[in-house]
C-alpha positions in Angstrom: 0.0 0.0 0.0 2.9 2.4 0.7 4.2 1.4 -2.7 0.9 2.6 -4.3 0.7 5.7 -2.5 4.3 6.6 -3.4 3.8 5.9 -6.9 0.1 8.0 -6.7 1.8 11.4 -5.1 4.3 11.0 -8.2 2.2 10.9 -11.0 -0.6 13.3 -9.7 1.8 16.4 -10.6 2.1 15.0 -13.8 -1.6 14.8 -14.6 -3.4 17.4 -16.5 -7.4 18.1 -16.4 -9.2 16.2 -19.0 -11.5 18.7 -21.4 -14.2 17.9 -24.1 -13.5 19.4 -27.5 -14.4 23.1 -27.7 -14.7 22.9 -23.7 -11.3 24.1 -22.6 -10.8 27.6 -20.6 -8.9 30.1 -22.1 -7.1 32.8 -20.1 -6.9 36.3 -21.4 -4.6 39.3 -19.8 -4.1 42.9 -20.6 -2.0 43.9 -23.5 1.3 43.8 -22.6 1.2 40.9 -21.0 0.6 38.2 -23.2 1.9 34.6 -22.9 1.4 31.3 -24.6 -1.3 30.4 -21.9 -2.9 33.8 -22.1 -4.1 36.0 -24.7 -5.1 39.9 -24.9 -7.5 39.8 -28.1 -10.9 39.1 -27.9 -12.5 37.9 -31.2 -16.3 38.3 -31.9 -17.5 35.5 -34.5 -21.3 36.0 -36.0 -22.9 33.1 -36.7 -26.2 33.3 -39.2 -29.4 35.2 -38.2 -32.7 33.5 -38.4 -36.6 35.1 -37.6 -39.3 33.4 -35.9 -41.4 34.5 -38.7 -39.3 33.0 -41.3 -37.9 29.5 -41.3 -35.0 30.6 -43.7 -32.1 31.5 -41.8 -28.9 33.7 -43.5 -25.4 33.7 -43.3 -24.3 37.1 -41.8 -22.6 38.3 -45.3 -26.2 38.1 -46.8 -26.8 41.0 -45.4 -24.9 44.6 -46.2 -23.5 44.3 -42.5 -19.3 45.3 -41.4 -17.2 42.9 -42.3 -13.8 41.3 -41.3 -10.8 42.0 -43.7 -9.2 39.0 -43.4 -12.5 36.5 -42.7 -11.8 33.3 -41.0 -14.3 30.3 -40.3 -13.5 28.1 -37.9 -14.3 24.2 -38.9 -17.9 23.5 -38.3 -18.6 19.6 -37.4 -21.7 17.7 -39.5 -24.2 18.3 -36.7 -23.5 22.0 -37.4 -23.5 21.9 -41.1 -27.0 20.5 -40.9 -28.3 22.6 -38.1 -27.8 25.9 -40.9 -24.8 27.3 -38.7 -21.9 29.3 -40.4 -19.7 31.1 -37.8 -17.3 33.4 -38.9 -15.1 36.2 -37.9 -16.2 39.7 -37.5 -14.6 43.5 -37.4 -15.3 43.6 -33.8 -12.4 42.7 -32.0 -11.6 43.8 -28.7 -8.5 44.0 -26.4 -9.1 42.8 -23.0 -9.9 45.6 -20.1 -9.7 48.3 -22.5 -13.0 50.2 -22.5 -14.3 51.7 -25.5 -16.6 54.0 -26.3 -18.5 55.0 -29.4 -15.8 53.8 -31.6 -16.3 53.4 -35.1 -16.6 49.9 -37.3 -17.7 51.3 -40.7 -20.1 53.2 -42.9 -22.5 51.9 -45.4 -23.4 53.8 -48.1 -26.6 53.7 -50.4 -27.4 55.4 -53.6 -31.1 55.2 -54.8 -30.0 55.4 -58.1 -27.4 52.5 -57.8 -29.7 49.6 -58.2 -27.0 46.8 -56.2 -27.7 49.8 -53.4 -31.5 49.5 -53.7 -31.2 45.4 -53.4 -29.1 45.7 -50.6 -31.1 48.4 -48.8 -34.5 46.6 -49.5 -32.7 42.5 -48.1 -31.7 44.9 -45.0 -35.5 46.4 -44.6 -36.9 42.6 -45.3 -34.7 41.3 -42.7 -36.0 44.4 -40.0 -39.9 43.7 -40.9 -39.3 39.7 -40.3 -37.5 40.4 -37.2 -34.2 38.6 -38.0 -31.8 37.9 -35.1 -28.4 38.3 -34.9 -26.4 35.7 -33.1 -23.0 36.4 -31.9 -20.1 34.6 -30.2 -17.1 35.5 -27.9 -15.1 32.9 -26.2 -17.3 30.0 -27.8 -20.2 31.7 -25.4 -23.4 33.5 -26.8 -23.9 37.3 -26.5 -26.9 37.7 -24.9 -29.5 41.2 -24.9 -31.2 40.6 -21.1 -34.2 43.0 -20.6 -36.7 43.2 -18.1 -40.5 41.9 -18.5 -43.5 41.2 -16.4 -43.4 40.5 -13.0 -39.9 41.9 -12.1 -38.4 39.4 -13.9 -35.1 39.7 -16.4 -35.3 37.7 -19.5 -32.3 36.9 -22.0 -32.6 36.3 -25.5 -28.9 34.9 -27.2 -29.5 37.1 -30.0 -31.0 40.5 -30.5 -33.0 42.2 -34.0 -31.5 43.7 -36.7 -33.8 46.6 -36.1 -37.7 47.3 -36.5 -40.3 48.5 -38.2 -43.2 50.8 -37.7 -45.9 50.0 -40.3 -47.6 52.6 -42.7 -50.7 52.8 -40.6 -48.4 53.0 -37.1 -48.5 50.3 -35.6 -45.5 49.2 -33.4 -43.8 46.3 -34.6 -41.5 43.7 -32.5 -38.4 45.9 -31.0 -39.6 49.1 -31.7 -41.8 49.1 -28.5 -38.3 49.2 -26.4 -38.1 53.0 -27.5 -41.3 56.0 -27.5 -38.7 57.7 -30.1 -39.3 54.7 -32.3 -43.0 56.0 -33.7 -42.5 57.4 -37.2 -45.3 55.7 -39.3 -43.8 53.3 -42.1 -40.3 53.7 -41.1 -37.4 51.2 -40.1 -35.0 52.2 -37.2 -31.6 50.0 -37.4 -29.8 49.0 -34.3 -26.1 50.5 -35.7 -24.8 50.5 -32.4 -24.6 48.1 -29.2 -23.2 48.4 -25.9 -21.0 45.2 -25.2 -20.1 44.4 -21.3 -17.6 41.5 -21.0 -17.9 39.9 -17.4 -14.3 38.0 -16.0 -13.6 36.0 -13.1 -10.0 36.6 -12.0 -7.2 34.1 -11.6 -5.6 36.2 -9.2 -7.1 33.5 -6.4 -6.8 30.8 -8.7 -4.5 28.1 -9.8 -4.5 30.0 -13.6 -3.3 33.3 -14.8 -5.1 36.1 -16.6 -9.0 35.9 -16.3 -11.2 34.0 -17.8 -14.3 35.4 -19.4 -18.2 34.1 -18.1 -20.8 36.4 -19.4 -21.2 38.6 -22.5 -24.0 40.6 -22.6 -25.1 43.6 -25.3 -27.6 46.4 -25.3 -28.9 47.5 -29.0 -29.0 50.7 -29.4 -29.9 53.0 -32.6 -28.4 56.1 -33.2 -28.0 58.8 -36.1 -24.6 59.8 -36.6 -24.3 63.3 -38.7 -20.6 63.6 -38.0 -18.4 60.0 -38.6 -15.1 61.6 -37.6 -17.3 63.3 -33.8 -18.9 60.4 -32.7 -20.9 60.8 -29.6 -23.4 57.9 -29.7 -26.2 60.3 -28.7 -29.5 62.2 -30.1 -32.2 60.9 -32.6 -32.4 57.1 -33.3 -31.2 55.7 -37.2 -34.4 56.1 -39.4 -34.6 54.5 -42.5 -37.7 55.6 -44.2 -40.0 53.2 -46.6 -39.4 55.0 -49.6 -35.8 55.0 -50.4 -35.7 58.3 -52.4 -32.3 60.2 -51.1 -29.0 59.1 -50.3 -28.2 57.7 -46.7 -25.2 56.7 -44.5 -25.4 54.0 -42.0 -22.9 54.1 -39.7 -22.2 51.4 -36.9 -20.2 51.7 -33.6 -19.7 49.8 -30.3 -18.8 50.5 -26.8 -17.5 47.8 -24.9 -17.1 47.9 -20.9 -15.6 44.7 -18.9 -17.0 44.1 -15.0 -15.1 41.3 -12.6 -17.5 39.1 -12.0 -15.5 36.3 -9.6 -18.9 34.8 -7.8 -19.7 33.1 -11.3 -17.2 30.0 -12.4 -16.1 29.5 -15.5 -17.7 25.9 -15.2 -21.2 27.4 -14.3 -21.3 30.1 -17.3 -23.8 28.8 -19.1 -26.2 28.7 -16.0 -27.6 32.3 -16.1 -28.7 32.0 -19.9 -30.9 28.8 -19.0 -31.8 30.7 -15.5 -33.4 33.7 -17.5 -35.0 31.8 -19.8 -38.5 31.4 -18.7 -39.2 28.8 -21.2 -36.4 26.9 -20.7 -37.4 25.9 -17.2 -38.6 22.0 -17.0 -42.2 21.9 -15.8 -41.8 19.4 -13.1 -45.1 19.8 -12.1 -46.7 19.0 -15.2 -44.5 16.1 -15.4 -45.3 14.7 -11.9 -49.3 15.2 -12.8 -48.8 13.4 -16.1 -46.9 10.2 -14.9 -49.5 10.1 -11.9 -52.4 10.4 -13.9 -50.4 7.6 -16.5 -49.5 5.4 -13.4 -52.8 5.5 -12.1 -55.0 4.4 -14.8 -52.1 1.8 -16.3 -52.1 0.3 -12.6 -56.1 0.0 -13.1 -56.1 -1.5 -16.6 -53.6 -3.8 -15.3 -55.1 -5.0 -12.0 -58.1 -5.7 -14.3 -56.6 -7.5 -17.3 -54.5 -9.8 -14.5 -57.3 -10.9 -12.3 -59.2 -11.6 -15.5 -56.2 -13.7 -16.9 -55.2 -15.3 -13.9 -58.7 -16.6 -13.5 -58.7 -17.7 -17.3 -55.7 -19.4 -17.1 -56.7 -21.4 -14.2 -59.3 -22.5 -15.9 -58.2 -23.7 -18.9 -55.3 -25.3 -17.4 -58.0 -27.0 -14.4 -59.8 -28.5 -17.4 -56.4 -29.4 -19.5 -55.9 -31.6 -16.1 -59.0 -33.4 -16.2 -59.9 -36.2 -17.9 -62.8 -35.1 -20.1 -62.3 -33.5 -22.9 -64.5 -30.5 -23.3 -64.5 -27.7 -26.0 -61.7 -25.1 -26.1 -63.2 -21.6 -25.1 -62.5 -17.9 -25.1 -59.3 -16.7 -26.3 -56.9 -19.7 -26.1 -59.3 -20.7 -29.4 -57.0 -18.5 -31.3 -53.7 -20.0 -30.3 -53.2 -21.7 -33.3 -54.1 -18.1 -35.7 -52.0 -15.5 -33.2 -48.5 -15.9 -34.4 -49.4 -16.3 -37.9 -47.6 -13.8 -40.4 -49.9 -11.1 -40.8 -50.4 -9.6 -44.1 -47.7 -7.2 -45.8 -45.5 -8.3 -43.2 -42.5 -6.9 -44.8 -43.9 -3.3 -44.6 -44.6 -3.9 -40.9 -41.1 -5.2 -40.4 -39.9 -2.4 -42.0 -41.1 -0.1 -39.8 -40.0 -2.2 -36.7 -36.6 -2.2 -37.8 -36.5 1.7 -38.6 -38.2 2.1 -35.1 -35.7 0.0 -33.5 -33.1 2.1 -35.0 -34.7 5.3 -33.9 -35.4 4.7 -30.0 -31.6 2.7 -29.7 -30.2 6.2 -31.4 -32.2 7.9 -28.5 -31.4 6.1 -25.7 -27.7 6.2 -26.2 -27.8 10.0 -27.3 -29.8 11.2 -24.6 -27.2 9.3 -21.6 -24.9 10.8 -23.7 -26.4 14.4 -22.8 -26.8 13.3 -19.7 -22.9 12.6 -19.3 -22.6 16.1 -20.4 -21.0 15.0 -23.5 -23.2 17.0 -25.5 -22.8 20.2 -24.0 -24.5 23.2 -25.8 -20.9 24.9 -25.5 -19.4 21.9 -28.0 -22.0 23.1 -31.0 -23.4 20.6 -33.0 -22.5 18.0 -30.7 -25.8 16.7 -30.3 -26.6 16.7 -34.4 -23.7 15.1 -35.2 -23.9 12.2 -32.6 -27.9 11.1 -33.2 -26.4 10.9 -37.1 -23.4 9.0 -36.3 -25.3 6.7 -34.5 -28.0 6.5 -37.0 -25.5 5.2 -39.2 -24.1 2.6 -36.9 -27.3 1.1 -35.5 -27.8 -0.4 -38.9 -27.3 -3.9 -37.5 -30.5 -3.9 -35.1 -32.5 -2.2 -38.0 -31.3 -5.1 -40.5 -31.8 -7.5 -37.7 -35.5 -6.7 -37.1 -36.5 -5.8 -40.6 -34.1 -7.2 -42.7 -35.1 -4.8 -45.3 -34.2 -0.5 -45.3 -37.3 1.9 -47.2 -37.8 4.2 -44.6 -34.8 6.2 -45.1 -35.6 6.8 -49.1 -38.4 8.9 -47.7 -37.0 10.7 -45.4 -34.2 11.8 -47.7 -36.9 12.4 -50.5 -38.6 15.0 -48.1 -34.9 16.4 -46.9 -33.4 16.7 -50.8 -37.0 18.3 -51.9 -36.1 21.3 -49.0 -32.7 21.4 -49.8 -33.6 22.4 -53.2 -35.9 24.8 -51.5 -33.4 25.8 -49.2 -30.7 26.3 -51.8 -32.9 28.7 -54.5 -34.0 31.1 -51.5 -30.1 31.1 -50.9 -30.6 30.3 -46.8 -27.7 29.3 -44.7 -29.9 26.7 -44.2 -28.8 24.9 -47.3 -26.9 21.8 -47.1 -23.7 21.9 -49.1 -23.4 19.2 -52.3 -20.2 18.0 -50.5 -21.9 17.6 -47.3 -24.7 16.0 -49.1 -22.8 13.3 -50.9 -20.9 12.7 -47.6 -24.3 11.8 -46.0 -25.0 9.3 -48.9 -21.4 7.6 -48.8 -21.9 7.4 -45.0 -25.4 5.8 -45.5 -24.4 3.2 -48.2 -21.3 2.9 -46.9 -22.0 1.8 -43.7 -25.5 1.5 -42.5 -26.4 -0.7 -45.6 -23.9 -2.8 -44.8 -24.4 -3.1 -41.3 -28.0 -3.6 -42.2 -27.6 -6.8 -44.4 -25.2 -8.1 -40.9 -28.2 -7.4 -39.3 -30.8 -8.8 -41.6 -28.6 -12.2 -42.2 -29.3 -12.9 -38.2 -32.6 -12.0 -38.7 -33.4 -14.2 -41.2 -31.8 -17.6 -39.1 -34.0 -16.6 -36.1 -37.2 -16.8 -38.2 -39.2 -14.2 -36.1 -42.3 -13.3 -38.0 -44.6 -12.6 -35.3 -46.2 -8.7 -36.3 -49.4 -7.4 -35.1 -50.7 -4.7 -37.5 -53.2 -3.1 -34.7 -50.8 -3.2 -32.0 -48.6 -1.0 -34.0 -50.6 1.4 -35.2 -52.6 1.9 -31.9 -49.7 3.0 -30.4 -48.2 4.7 -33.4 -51.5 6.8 -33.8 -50.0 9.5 -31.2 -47.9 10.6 -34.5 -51.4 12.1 -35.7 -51.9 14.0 -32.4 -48.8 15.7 -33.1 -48.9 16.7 -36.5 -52.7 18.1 -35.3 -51.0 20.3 -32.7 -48.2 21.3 -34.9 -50.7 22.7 -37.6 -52.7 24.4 -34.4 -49.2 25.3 -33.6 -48.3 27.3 -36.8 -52.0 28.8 -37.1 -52.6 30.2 -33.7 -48.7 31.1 -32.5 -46.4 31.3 -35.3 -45.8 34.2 -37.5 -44.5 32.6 -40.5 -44.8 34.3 -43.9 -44.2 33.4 -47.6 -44.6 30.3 -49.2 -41.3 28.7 -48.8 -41.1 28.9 -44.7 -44.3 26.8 -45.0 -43.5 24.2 -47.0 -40.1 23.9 -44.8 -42.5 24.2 -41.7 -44.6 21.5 -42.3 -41.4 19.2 -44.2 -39.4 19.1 -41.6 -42.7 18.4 -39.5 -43.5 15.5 -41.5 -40.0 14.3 -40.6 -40.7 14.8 -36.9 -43.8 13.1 -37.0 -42.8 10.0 -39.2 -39.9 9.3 -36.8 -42.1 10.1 -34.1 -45.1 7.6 -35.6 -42.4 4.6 -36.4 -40.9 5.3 -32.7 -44.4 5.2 -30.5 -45.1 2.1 -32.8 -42.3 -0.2 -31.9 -42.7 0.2 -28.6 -46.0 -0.4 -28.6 -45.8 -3.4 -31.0 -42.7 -5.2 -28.7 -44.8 -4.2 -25.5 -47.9 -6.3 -26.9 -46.0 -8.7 -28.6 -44.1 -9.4 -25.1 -47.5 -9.4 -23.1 -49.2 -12.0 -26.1 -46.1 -14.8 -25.8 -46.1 -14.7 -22.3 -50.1 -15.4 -21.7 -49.8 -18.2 -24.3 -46.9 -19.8 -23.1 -48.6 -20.6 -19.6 -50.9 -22.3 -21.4 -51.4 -25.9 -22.0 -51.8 -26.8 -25.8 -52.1 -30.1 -26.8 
C-alpha cells in the first residue's frame, strides 16, 4: 500500500485536467502581458441570423453588414453543417480591459440610383420587418440582450434584431416598442450600435493566470450619426424611411465595458442563460401530474386485465388436467391463428426495424447528454452524434427488418427542402459536399451493417407482427402533427410560401420518426404481453 501511494503522489503532478472538445478555458490578460497560456484579443465570431417569422435563416454576409478583412471560419462539425450554422469572424475585436466607447466599425453607403444599393437596402428592410436575429459569439459563449419583463423578472434572449419597423398605418412592430422615439409611421430604425459588457472571473485567487471570461451581454441601441469623424453615440435614433428616395449613411459603432464578476465559475457560465430563460425551465409539475395520472390508470387497466387472466388461465389449465375432454373456449381458441404472419408483413417489419433504429439512437444520445457529452458549448455535438449513431445502428434495423425503405423517404422529403433551401439562398442549405458525404456514410456503412443485421434475422425466423398493435400505439404521431398545424395557425408568425413548406417538411419528418418510434414500442410491449399469456398455457 505504501508502494501505491508513493507511486500516486508522483504521477498526480504530472496529470493534467481532461477537457471535451471546444470545452477548454482560455485565459486572457491585458495587452502587454501576453503569454502562450494567455491572450489579450478578444475575437467576436457572428454566426447566421434567423426570424421566428421566417424558417430561412442567413449567413451574416447576406446582409450589407461590417465585415472582417481577413475572414476566418473556424471548422464546423456535421451536426452544425445540418443545423444551418456558419460562424465566422467579424470586425469587432476587442483587447481585454480596455474600455471603448462609441468607436467606429464602418459606414455603409446607399445610392437610390445604384440599383446593387436599392437590393441591398431593400434585403436589409426585409430582414427588420421579419424580425431577424443576430447571433453572436465571444469565447465559444453566446452574447446575450437581457431586458426586463412582467413580473420583475429579467429575460435573456442569445440574440437581438437587426432593427424594426413601424408600419404605414403605425403600428409598433417587435423591437420598436423598447423605444417611444421609435414611432415614425412606415419607417425602419436600425440597431447600428450596441453596448458590449464582458464579465471576467479573475485568476488572481486561482490556480491560472489572466481571467477567464463568463458572461457577455449587449444592449442595442440606434443612433443617427451626422458627424463619422465626432462620434458621440447620442441624439435621434437611425431612421430608415420606406421609400428610399435620397441618399443615406449607416454608420455602426460599439462600446465595450468589462466588470469582474469572480462569484460566477467558469464551469457554471452557461447557467444564467438557462436561468433567465423562462421557457427553458422543466415543468416538473406538469411532469409529476402526467406520470400520476399515467401510473394511475395503467395500474387500473392492469389490475383488471390480470385478475381476468389469472382466472382464465386457471381455468383452462384446471380443465387441460381433467380427464374429459370439453371444447376449447375464449381466447386460447385463437392460439393456433395469433403468431401467424400477418399480411404485408414486410412493410410492418420495415417499420419495426427503422423504429428500433430510432429509439436505440435515443437512448444512447440522450445518456450521452446526460454525461454532459453534449454540451451546448461543443455546437453541434448533439446533431452530429444522433447521425453517427443512426449510421451505426444499422445492424438492429437489419436485424429486425431485414429490409431498409424508410430512409428513401426521409431523404426524398430532406433533398425536396434542400432544393428549396438552396434557390431562397438560406444558410440553411446543405452543401453538395456535405450531401454526398451523407449518402457515402449511408451506403457505406448503414447498408452494410444492415444486411449483418438482416442475415441474423433471417436464421432466427421471427415473424410474429401485429398490424393493430402497432398502429394503436403509433397513432400519437397524428396528435402531433394536429398540434403542430394548431401550432403554426394560432402562435407562429411565419410568412411566404417557402417557410411553409419547410414548416410543415421538416414536421412531417418529426412526425414519421415520431409515428415509427411510439409504434415499436407499442408493438414489442404487446408482442411481449401476447407470448407470455400463451406460453402458460397448456396446448395439446
Amino acid at each position: 500500500m505504501r508502494l501505491l501511494a508513493a507511486v500516486l503522489l508522483t504521477v498526480a503532478p504530472l496529470c493534467a485536467a481532461f477537457y471535451l472538445p471546444g470545452l477548454a478555458p482560455v485565459s486572457f490578460c491585458e495587452e502587454g502581458e501576453e503569454s502562450e497560456s494567455c491572450k489579450s484579443l478578444i475575437e467576436l465570431f457572428v454566426n447566421r441570423l434567423d426570424s421566428v417569422e421566417s424558417v430561412l435563416p442567413y449567413e451574416y454576409d447576406a446582409f450589407d453588414f461590417c465585415q472582417d478583412k481577413e475572414e476566418k471560419r473556424p471548422s464546423e462539425n456535421l451536426g452544425q453543417v445540418l443545423f444551418g450554422e456558419r460562424i465566422a469572424s467579424s470586425p469587432y475585436k476587442f483587447t481585454f480591459k480596455k474600455q471603448e466607447t462609441c468607436k467606429k466599425v464602418c459606414t455603409r453607403s446607399y445610392d437610390p440610383g445604384n440599383s446593387a444599393d436599392k437590393s441591398k437596402l431593400a434585403f436589409l428592410k426585409k430582414g427588420m420587418q421579419l424580425n431577424y436575429q443576430h447571433h453572436w459569439i465571444i469565447d465559444n459563449m453566446p452574447v446575450t440582450w437581457c431586458y426586463d419583463v412582467e413580473d420583475g423578472q429579467k429575460y435573456c434572449n442569445p440574440g437581438f434584431p437587426i432593427g424594426c419597423f413601424v408600419t404605414p398605418d403605425g403600428r409598433v412592430k417587435d423591437a420598436c416598442v423598447i423605444n417611444s422615439e421609435f414611432n415614425k409611421k412606415n419607417t425602419f430604425y436600425l440597431f447600428n450600435h450596441v453596448d458590449i459588457t464582458i464579465m471576467y472571473h479573475s485568476g488572481k485567487d486561482e490556480n491560472w493566470p489572466g481571467a477567464r471570461l463568463v458572461m457577455a451581454r449587449l444592449r442595442p441601441q440606434s443612433y443617427k450619426h451626422t458627424d463619422e469623424n465626432n462620434l458621440s453615440c447620442e441624439g435621434p435614433p437611425m431612421e430608415i424611411p420606406g421609400e428610399f428616395n435620397n441618399k443615406l449613411n449607416l454608420i455602426y459603432t460599439y462600446s465595450v465595458t468589462f466588470e469582474e464578476k469572480n462569484n460566477i465559475k467558469w464551469a457554471s457560465r452557461w447557467d444564467y442563460i438557462l436561468e433567465s430563460m423562462p421557457h427553458t425551465n422543466i415543468q416538473w409539475f406538469s411532469i409529476m401530474n402526467s406520470l400520476v395520472i399515467v401510473l394511475f390508470l395503467s395500474g387500473m387497466v392492469a389490475m383488471i386485465i390480470l385478475r381476468t387472466l389469472h382466472k382464465d388461465i386457471a381455468r383452462y389449465n384446471q380443465i387441460d388436467s381433467s380427464e374429459d375432454a370439453q371444447e376449447e373456449f375464449g381466447w386460447k381458441l385463437v392460439h393456433g391463428d395469433v403468431f401467424r404472419p400477418p399480411r404485408k408483413g414486410m412493410l410492418l417489419s420495415v417499420f419495426l426495424g427503422q423504429g428500433t433504429q430510432i429509439f436505440i439512437m435515443t437512448f444512447i444520445t440522450l445518456f450521452l447528454a446526460c454525461l454532459g457529452f453534449l454540451s451546448p458549448a461543443n455546437r453541434g455535438a448533439l446533431m452530429t452524434c444522433a447521425v453517427v449513431l443512426w449510421v451505426l445502428l444499422g445492424t438492429p434495423a437489419g436485424y429486425v427488418s431485414a429490409r431498409m425503405y424508410k430512409s428513401k423517404i426521409v431523404f426524398a422529403d430532406f433533398f425536396i427542402m434542400n432544393l428549396i433551401l438552396w434557390v431562397k439562398g438560406s444558410s440553411a442549405a446543405i452543401p453538395f459536399g456535405t450531401l454526398v458525404a451523407i449518402l457515402a456514410m449511408w451506403f457505406g456503412i448503414s447498408v452494410p451493417l444492415t444486411f449483418v443485421g438482416a442475415y441474423f434475422g433471417f436464421k432466427e425466423k421471427d415473424y410474429h407482427w401485429w398490424w393493430r398493435s402497432f398502429l394503436t400505439s403509433s397513432f400519437t404521431a397524428v396528435y402531433l402533427f394536429i398540434y403542430a398545424v394548431h401550432y403554426f395557425f394560432s402562435k407562429l408568425q411565419i410568412t411566404g410560401t417557402a417557410s411553409t413548406i419547410l414548416y410543415f417538411g421538416y414536421t412531417m419528418i418529426m412526425v414519421l420518426i415520431f409515428f415509427l418510434f411510439t409504434g415499436t414500442i407499442g408493438f414489442f410491449a404487446c408482442f411481449w404481453f401476447v407470448s407470455k399469456i400463451y406460453s402458460v398455457v397448456k396446448v395439446d
